[in-house]
C-alpha positions in Angstrom: -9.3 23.1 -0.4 -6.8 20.1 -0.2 -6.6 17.5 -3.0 -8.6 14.1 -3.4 -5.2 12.3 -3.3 -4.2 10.5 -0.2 -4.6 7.0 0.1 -5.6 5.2 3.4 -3.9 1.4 4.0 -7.5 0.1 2.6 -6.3 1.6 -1.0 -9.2 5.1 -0.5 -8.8 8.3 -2.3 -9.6 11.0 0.0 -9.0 14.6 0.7 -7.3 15.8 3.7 -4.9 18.9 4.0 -1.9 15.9 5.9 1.2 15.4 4.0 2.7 12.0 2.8 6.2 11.0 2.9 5.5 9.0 -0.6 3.8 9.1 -3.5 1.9 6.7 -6.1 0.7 6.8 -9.6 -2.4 3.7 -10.6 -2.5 5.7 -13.6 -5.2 9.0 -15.0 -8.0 8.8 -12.1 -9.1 12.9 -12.6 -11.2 14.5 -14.9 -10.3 18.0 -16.3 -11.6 19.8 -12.8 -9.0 17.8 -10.5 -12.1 15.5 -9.5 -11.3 11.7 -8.6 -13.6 9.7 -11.5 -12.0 5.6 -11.1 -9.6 4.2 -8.3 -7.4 2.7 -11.0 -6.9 2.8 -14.4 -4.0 0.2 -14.9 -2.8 -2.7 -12.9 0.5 -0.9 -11.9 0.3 0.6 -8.8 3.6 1.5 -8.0 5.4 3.6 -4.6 7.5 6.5 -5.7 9.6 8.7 -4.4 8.1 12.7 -3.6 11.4 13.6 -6.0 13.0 12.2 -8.6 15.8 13.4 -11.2 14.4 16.6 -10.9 11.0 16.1 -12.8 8.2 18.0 -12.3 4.2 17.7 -12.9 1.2 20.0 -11.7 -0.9 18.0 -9.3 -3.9 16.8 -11.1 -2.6 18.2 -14.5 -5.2 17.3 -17.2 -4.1 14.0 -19.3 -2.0 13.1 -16.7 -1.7 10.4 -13.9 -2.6 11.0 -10.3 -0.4 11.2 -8.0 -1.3 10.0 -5.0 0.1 10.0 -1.7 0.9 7.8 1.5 2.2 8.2 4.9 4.6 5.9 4.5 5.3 2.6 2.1 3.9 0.1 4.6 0.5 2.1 4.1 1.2 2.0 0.5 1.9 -1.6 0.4 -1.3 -2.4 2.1 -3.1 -0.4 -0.7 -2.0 -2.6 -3.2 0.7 -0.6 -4.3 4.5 -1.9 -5.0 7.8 -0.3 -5.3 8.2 1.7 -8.7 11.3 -0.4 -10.7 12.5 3.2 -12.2 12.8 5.6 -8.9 13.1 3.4 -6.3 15.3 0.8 -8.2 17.3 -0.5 -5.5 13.8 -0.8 -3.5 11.9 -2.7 -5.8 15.1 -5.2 -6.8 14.8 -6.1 -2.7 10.6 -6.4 -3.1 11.0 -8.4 -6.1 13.3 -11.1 -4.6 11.6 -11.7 -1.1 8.1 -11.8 -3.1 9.8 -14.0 -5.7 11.1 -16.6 -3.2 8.2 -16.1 -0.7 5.6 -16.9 -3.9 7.5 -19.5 -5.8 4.2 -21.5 -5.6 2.5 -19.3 -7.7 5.1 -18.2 -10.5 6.7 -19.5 -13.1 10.3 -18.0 -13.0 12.3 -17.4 -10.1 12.7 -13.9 -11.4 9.2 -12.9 -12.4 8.9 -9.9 -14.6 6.8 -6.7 -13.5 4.1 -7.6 -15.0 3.6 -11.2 -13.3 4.3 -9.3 -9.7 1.3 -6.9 -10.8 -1.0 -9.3 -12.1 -0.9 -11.4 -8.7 -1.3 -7.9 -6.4 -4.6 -6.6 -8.5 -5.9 -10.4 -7.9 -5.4 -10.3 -4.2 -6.5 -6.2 -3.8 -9.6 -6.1 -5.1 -12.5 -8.1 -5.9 -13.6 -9.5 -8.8 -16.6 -7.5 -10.8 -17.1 -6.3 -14.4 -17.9 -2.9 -13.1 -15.1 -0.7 -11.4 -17.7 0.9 -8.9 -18.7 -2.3 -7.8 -15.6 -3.8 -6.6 -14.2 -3.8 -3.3 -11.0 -4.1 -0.8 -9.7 -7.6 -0.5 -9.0 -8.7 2.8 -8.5 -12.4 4.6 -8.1 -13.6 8.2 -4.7 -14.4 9.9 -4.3 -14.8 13.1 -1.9 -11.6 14.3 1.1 -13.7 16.4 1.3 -15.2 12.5 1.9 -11.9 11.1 5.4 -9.6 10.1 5.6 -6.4 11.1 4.5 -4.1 8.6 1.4 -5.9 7.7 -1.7 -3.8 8.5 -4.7 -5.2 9.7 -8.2 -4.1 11.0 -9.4 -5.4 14.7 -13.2 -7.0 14.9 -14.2 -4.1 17.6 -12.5 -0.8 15.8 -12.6 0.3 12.1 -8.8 1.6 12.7 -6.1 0.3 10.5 -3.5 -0.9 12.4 0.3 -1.5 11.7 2.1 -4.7 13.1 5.4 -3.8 15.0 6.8 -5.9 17.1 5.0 -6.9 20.1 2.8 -4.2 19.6 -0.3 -2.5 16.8 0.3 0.7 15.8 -3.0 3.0 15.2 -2.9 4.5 11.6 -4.1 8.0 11.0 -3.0 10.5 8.0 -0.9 12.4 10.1 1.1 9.4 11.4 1.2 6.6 14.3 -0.9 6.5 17.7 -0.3 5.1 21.1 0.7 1.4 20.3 -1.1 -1.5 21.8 -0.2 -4.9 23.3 -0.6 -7.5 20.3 -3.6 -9.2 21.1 -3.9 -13.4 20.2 -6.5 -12.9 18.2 -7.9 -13.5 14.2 -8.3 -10.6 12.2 -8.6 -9.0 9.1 -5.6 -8.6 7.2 -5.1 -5.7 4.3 -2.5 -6.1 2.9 -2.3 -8.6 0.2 -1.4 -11.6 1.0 2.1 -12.1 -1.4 3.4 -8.9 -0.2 2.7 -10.0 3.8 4.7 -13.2 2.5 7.7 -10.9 1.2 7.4 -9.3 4.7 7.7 -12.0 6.5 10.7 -13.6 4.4 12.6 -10.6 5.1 11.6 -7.2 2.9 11.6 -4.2 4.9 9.0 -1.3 4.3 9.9 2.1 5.2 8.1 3.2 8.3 6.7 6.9 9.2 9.0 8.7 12.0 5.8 8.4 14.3 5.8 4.5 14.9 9.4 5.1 16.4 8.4 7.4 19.0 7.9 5.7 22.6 5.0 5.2 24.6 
């Protein structure tokens, strides 16, 4: 019986037996059985990498954070989720100064700290509620010839998350990338929060699954 510990790009827990190519931590969501109980319990949601300086942790050990997992960091990013400053160093130094200089408008240092950077993602990922259960995805509307690749967005006709590439959407699934599509000129529904679409589009590059490079 697989783990409730992959994340879709519209930030969901699930259990499916598919493998991730990265992993995340939003802090301790399990109870003492390995069950999911909250979708967060801190505001830093961070990317990591599967290994790191050779540290080791049962999944779902009691006490412990969740570790959760993604198919790739543009599925992580549209989650919510931002590179981790300690394992993915180099990573995050690049995320920090294309969201920096993409968000100027809404910091107050040209070098914000960790902290400012999460505070602006949990405002833009999820809604506002005094009650955990009750709050929900935060999306807005772009129109798609606006957007970077990398973004993910969700179409008017399909429920299928879909990953910007070029001329092209790429179907997300938990096992990887689908046939791509012609771009449409269209409005829709964007997932990914709107300062890290910013840092896309001023230059950040998110780390793709093997499966969006295949051809048609």
């Amino acid at each position: 019986m697989p783990w409730q510990n992959r994340v879709t790009p519209r930030g969901e827990i699930v259990a499916t037996a598919a493998r991730g190519s990265c992993m995340g931590n939003r802090g301790c969501l399990h109870d003492e059985h390995g069950a999911i109980r909250r979708a967060y319990q801190v505001r830093r949601w961070i990317i990591c990498l599967l290994e790191f300086k050779g540290r080791k942790l049962p999944i779902m050990a009691p006490g412990h954070y969740t570790q959760l997992f993604f198919l790739d960091e543009a599925t992580a990013l549209a989650a919510g989720h931002r590179p981790c400053s300690e394992c993915q160093r180099a990573k995050f130094a690049a995320f920090r100064a294309h969201w920096a200089t993409a968000n100027a408008d809404l910091l107050d240092s040209s070098m914000p700290s960790v902290d400012a950077i999460d505070t602006v993602l949990h405002r833009e990922r999820i809604s506002d509620d005094h009650y955990q259960r009750n709050k929900l995805k935060r999306t807005y509307s772009a129109r798609l010839d606006e957007l970077p690749d990398g973004a993910f967005v969700v179409l008017e006709s399909s429920e299928t998350p879909y990953l910007m590439r070029g001329d092209a959407l790429l179907p997300w699934s938990f096992a990887g990338y689908g046939r791509p599509i012609a771009r449409p000129r269209l409005v829709a529904q964007v997932l990914t929060p709107r300062s890290t679409v910013r840092a896309l589009a001023h230059g950040y590059r998110a780390d793709i699954h093997p499966s969006a490079l295949q051809p048609a």
